[in-house]
MILUMSE-595453 format. One record per atom (N, C-alpha, C): x, y, z. Coordinates in pm, whole numbers, padded with zeros to 5 digits, always signed. Example, Ala and Ser with C-alpha at 12.3 -4.5 7.8 and 13.67 -1.06 7.14 Angstrom:
REM residues 2
+01319-00569+00780;+01230-00450+00780;+01320-00330+00780;+01285-00225+00708;+01367-00106+00714;+01290+00003+00787;
***
This chain:
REM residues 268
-01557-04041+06063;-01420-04092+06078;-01317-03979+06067;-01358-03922+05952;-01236-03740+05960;-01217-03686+06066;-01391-03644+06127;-01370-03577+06267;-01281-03577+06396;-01279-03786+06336;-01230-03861+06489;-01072-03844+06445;-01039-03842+06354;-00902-03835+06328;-00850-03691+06371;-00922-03590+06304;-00916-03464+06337;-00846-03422+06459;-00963-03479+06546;-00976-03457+06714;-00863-03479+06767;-00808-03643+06743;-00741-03709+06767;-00572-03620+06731;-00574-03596+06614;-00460-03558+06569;-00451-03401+06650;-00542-03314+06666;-00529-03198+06752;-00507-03198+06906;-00540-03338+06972;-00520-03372+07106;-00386-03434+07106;-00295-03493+07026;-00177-03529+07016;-00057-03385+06977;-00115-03289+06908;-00103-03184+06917;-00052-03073+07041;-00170-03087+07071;-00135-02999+07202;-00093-03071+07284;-00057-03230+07301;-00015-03245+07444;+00145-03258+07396;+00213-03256+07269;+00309-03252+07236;+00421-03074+07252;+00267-02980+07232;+00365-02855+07171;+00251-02714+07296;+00176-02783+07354;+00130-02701+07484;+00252-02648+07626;+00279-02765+07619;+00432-02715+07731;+00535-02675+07710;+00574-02634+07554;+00661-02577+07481;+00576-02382+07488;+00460-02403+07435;+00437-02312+07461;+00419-02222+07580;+00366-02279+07642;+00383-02210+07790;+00527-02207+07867;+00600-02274+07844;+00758-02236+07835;+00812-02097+07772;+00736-02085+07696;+00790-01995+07564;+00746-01862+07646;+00594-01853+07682;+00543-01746+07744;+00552-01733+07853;+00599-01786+07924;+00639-01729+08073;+00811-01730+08085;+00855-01743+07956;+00977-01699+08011;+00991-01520+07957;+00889-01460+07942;+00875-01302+07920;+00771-01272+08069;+00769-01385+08120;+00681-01346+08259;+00753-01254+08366;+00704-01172+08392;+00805-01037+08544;+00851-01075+08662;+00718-01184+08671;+00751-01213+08839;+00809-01427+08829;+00837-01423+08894;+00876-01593+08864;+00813-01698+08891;+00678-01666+08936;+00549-01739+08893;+00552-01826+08826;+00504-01975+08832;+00486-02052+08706;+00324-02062+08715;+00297-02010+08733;+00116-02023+08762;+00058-01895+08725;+00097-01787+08743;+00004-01666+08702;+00123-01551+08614;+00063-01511+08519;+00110-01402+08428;+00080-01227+08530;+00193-01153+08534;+00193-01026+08622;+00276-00961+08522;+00303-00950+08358;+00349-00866+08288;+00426-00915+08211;+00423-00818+08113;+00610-00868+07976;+00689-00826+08030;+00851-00886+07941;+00966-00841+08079;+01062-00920+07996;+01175-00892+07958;+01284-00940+07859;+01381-00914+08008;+01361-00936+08094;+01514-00916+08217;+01536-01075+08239;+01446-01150+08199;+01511-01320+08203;+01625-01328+08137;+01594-01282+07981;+01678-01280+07879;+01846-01210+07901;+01813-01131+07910;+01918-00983+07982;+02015-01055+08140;+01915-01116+08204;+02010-01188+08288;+02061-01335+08280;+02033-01359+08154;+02063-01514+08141;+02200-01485+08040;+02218-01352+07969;+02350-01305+07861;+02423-01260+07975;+02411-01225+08113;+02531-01153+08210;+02535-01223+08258;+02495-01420+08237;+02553-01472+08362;+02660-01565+08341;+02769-01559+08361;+02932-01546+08278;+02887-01737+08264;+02875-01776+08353;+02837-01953+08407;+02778-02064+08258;+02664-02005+08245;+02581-02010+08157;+02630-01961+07990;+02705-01887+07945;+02802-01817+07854;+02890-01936+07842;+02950-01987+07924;+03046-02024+07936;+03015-02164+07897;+02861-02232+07929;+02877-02335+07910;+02789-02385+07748;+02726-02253+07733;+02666-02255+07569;+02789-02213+07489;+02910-02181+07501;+03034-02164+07403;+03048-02313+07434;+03081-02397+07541;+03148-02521+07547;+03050-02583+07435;+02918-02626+07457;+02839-02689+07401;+02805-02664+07252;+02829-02551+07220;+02832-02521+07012;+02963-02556+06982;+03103-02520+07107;+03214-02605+07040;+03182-02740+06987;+03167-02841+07120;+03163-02942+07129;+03045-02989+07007;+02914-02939+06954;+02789-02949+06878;+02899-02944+06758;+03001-02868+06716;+03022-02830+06579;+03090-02887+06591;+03220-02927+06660;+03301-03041+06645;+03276-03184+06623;+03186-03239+06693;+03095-03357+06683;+03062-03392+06550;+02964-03278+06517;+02887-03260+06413;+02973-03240+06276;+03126-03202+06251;+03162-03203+06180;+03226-03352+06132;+03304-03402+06240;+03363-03532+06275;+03267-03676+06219;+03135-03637+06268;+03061-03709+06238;+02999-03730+06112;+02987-03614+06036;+02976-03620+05896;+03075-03676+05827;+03212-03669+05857;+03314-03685+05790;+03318-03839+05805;+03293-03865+05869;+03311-04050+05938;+03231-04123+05865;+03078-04027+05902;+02957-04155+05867;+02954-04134+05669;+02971-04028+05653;+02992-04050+05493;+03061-04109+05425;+03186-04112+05501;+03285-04215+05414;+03248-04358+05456;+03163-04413+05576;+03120-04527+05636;+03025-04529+05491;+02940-04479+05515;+02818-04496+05415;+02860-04534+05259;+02966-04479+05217;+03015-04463+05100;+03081-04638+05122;+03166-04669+05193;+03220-04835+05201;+03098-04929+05210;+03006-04892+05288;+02869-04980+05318;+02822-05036+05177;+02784-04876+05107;+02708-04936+05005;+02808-04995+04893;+02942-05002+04884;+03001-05090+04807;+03052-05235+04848;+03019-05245+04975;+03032-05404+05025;+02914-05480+04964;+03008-05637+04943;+02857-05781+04914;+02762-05757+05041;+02631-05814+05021;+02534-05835+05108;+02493-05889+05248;+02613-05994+05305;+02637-06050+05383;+02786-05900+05491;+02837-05931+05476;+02906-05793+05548;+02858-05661+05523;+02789-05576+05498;+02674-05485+05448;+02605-05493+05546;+02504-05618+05574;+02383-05633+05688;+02448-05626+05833;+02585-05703+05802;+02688-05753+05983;+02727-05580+06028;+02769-05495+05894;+02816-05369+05946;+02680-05305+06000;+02569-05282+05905;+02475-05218+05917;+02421-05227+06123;+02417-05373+06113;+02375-05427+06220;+02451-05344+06363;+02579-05349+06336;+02650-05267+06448;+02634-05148+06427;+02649-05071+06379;+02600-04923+06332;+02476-04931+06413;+02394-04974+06450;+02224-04958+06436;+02315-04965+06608;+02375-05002+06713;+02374-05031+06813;+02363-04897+06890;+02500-04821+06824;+02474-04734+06923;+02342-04620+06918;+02266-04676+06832;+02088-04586+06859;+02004-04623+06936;+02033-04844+06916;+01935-04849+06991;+01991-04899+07178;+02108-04872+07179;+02160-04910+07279;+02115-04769+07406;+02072-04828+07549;+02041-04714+07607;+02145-04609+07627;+02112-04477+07635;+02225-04363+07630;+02324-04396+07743;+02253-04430+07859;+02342-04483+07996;+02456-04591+08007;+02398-04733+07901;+02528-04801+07872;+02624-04736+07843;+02589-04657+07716;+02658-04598+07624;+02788-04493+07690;+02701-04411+07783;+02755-04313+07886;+02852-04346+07954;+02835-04466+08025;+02914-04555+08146;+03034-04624+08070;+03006-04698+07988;+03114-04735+07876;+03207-04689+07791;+03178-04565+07786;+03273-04400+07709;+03366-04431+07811;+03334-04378+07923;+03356-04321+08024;+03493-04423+08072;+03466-04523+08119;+03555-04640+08146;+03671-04625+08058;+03632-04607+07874;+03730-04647+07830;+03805-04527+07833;+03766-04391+07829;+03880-04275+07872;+03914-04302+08010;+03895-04290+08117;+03958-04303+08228;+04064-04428+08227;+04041-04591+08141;+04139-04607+08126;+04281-04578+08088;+04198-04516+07947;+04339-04446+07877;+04445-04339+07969;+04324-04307+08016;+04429-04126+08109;+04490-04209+08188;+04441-04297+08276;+04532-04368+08376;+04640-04477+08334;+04637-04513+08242;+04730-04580+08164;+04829-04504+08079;+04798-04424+08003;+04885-04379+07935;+04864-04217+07920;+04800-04172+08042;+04837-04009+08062;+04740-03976+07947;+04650-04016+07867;+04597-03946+07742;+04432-03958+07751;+04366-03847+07706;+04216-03820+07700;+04194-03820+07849;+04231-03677+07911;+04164-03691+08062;+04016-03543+08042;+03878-03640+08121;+03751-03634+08070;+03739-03481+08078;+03703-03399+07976;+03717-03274+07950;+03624-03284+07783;+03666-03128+07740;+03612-03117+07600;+03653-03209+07454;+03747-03225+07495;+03791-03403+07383;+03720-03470+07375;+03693-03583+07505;+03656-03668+07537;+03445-03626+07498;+03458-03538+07530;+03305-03481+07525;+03275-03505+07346;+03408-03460+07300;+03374-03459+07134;+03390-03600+07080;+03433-03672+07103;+03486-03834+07093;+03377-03874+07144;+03329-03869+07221;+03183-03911+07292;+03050-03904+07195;+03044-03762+07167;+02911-03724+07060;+02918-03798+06916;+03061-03761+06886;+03125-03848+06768;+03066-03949+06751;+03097-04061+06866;+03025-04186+06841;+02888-04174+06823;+02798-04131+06939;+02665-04190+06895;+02600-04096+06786;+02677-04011+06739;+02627-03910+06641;+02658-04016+06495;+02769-04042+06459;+02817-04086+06335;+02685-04222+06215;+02605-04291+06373;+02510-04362+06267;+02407-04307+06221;+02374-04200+06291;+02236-04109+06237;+02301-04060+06115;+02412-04053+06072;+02498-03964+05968;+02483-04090+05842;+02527-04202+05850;+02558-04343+05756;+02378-04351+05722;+02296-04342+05841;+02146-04345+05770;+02127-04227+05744;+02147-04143+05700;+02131-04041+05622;+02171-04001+05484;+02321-04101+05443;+02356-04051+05362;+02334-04167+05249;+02310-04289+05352;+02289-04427+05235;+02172-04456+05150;+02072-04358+05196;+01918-04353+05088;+01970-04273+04988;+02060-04209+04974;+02109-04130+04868;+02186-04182+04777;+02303-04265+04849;+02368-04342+04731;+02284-04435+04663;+02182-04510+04736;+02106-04579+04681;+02034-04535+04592;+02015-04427+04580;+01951-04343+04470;+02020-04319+04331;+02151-04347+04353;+02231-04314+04193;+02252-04438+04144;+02278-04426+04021;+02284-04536+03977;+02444-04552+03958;+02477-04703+03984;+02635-04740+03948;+02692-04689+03837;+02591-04680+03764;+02659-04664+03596;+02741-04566+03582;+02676-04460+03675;+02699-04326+03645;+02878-04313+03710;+02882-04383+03807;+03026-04352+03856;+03112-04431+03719;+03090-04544+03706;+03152-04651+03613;+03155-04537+03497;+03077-04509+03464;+03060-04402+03302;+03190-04341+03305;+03194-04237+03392;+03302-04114+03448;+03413-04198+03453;+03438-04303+03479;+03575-04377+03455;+03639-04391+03363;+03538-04451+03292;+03538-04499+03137;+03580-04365+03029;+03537-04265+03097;+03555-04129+03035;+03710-04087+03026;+03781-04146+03164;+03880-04074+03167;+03945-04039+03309;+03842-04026+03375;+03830-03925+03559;+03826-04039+03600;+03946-03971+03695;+04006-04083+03790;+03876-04100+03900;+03924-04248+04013;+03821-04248+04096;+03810-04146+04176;+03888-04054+04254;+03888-03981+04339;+03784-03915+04302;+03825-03793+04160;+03771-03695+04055;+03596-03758+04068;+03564-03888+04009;+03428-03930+03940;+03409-03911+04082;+03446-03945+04211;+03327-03973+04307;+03303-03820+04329;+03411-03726+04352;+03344-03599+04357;+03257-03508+04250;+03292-03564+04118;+03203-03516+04023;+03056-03532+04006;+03055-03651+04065;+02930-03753+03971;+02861-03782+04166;+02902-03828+04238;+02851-03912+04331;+02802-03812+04428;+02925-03739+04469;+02921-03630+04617;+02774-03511+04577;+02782-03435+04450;+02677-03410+04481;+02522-03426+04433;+02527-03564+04459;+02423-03607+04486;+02317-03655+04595;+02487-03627+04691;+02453-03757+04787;+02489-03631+04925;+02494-03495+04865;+02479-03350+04940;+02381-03357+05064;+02249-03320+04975;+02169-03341+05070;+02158-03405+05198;+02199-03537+05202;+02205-03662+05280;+02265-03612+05369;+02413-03586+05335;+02527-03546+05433;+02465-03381+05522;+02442-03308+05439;+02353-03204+05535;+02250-03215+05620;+02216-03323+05585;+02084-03346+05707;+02137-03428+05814;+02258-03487+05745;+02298-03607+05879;+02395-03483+05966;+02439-03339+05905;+02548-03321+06004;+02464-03224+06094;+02311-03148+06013;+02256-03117+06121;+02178-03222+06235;+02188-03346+06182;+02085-03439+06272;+02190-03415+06389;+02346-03458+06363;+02449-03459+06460;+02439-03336+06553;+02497-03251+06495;+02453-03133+06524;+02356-03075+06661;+02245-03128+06685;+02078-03106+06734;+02114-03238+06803;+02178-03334+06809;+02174-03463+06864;+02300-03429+07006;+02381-03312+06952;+02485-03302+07037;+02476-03182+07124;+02369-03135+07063;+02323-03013+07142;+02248-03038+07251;+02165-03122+07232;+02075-03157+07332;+02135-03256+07423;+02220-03319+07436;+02313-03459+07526;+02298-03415+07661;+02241-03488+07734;+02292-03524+07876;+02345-03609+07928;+02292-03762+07937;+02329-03853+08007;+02451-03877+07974;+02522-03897+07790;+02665-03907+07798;+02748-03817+07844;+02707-03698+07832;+02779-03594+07847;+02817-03579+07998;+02739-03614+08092;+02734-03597+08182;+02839-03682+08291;+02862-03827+08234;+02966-03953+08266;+03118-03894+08177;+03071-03817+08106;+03236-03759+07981;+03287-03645+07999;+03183-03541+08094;+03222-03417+08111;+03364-03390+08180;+03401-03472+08281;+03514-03425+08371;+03429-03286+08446;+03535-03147+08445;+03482-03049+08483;+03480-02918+08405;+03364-03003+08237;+03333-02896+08169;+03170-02908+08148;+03151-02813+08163;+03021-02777+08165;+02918-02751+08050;+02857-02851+07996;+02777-02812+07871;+02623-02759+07960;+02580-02691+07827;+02419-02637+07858;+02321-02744+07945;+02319-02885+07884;+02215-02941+07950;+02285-03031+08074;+02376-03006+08140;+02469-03006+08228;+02438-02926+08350;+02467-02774+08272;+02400-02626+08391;+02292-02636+08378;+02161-02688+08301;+02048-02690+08280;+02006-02748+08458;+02071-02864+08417;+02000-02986+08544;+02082-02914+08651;+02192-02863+08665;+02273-02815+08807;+02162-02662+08869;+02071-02619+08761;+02002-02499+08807;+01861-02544+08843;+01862-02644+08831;+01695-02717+08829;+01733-02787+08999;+01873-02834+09007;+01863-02922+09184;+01833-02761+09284;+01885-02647+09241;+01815-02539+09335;+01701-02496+09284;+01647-02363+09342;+01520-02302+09314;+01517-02267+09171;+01440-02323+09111;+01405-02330+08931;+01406-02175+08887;+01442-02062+08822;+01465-01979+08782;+01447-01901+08603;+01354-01846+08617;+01269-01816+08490;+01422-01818+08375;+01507-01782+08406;+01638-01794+08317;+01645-01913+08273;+01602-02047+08298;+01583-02144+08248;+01439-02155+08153;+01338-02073+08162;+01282-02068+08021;+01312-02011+07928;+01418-01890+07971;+01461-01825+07867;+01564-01905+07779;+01650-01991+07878;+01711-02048+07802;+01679-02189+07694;+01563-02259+07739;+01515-02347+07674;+01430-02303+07567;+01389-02160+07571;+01352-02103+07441;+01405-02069+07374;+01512-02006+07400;+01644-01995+07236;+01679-02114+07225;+01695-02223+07295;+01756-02369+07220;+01641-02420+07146;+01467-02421+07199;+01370-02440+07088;+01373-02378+06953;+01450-02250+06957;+01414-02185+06836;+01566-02201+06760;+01624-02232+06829;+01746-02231+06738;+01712-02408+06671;+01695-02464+06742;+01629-02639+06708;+01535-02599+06568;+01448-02520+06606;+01338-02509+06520;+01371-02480+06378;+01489-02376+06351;+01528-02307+06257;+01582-02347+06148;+01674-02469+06299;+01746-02540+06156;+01670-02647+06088;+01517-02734+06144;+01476-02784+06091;+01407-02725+06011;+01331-02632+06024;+01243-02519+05904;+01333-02559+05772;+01490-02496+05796;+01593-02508+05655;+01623-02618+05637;+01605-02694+05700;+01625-02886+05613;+01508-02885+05538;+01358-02821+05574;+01241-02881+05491;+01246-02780+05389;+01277-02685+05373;+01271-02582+05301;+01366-02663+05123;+01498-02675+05241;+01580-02759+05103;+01530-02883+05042;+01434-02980+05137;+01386-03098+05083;+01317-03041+04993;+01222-02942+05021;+01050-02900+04939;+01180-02885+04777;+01226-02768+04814;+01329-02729+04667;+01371-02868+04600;+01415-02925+04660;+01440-03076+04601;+01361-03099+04516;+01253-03172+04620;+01160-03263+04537;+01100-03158+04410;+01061-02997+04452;+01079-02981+04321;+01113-02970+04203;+01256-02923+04204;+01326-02967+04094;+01325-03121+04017;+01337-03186+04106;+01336-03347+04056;+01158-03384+03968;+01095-03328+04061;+00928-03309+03961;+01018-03291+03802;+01038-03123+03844;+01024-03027+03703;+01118-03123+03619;+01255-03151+03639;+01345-03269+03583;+01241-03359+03498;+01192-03446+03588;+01091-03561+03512;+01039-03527+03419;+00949-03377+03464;+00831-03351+03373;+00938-03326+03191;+01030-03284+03222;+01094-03211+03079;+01169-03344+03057;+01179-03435+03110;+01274-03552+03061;+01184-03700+02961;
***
């Protein structure tokens, strides 16, 4: 039964992280071959940093990633923070809408942005589809991955502890940042890199919200309708590794976590 699991788990393996790899290695390939290796060769790389197009649209897209991603932390934490102090019955009704825009397809989602800025611009001259609208866009479907991120955390403290800090003296503002916020750290860092990696990678909304700005997976697909160009492995390999990096440092901080919280127990 190990074996079969084994097998199993190494064939799910490679059919997950085999085309990543061969991505990875032929974008150091010489000739532009996707079928045969003819040498190492960093001029993918070298011509994918001189091509002003491409520059232009990985600055748009870390704007737009860090703007999102900040917006969205800021939103879904204070969401999360009202959630878990609502009764049980409005709690589940909020929760419930929150959950939509994840499981709603990206294309509704896309088409429906979209409508409601072009209303606005044509109505009242405001949000015409550009880098705003791109950040207002991510905003949304970014902000519930942020509220489930940060609400296993509050759930984790206990009421008392804010109530205590009251009772002490410290105002509410003071106790929630004393006593609550960092606790509930973690949470918010993982939800603003989830945002983050969620806004980096966007097409389909981005694509109905763009107007005529150009994010990465935007020029991605505009270089893929002509002849496919090894500069596109180069470039999907720094976005793997930049993806990769920041998840490495989310597990790195969980592992530190859970240890401390061990060592905590053990001496408590």
């Amino acid at each position: 039964m190990k074996q079969i699991t084994k097998i199993y788990s190494a064939i799910i393996f490679a059919f997950l992280y085999l085309p990543i790899l061969v991505l990875v290695v032929f974008s150091f390939n010489e000739s532009k071959s996707r079928v045969s290796w003819t040498g190492f060769t960093l001029k993918w790389y070298i011509k994918l940093f001189n091509d002003n197009e491409i520059l232009k649209a990985l600055f748009n897209t870390f704007i737009i990633a860090v703007a999102s991603a900040l917006l969205a932390t800021l939103l879904g934490s204070l969401a999360a923070v009202g959630i878990k102090s609502m009764k049980k019955f409005p709690r589940k009704f909020l929760m419930t809408i929150t959950d939509f825009p994840i499981i709603n397809p990206e294309i509704v989602t896309g088409v429906s942005l979209m409508l409601l800025f072009v209303f606005a611009f044509t109505t009242i001259g405001f949000l015409k589809p550009g880098i705003a609208t791109l950040i207002l866009a991510h905003t949304t479907f970014c902000t519930p991955y942020v509220i489930l991120s940060v609400l296993p955390k509050l759930r984790q403290i206990s009421p008392h502890l804010y109530e205590a800090a009251q009772d002490l003296g410290c105002p509410p503002i003071k106790a929630f940042l004393k006593v609550v916020l960092p606790d509930i750290i973690p949470g918010i860092i993982t939800g603003m890199v989830m945002a983050f990696t969620l806004s980096l990678d966007d097409f389909v909304i981005s694509y109905f919200n763009s107007g005529t700005t150009q994010t990465l997976p935007i020029a991605i697909y505009s270089m893929t309708r002509k002849i496919v160009s090894p500069e596109i492995n180069a470039l999907s390999t720094l976005l793997f590794v930049v993806i990769l990096v920041l998840l490495v440092m989310i597990n790195i901080r969980q592992n530190k976590e859970i240890k401390l919280k061990k060592v905590g127990e053990t001496y408590s």
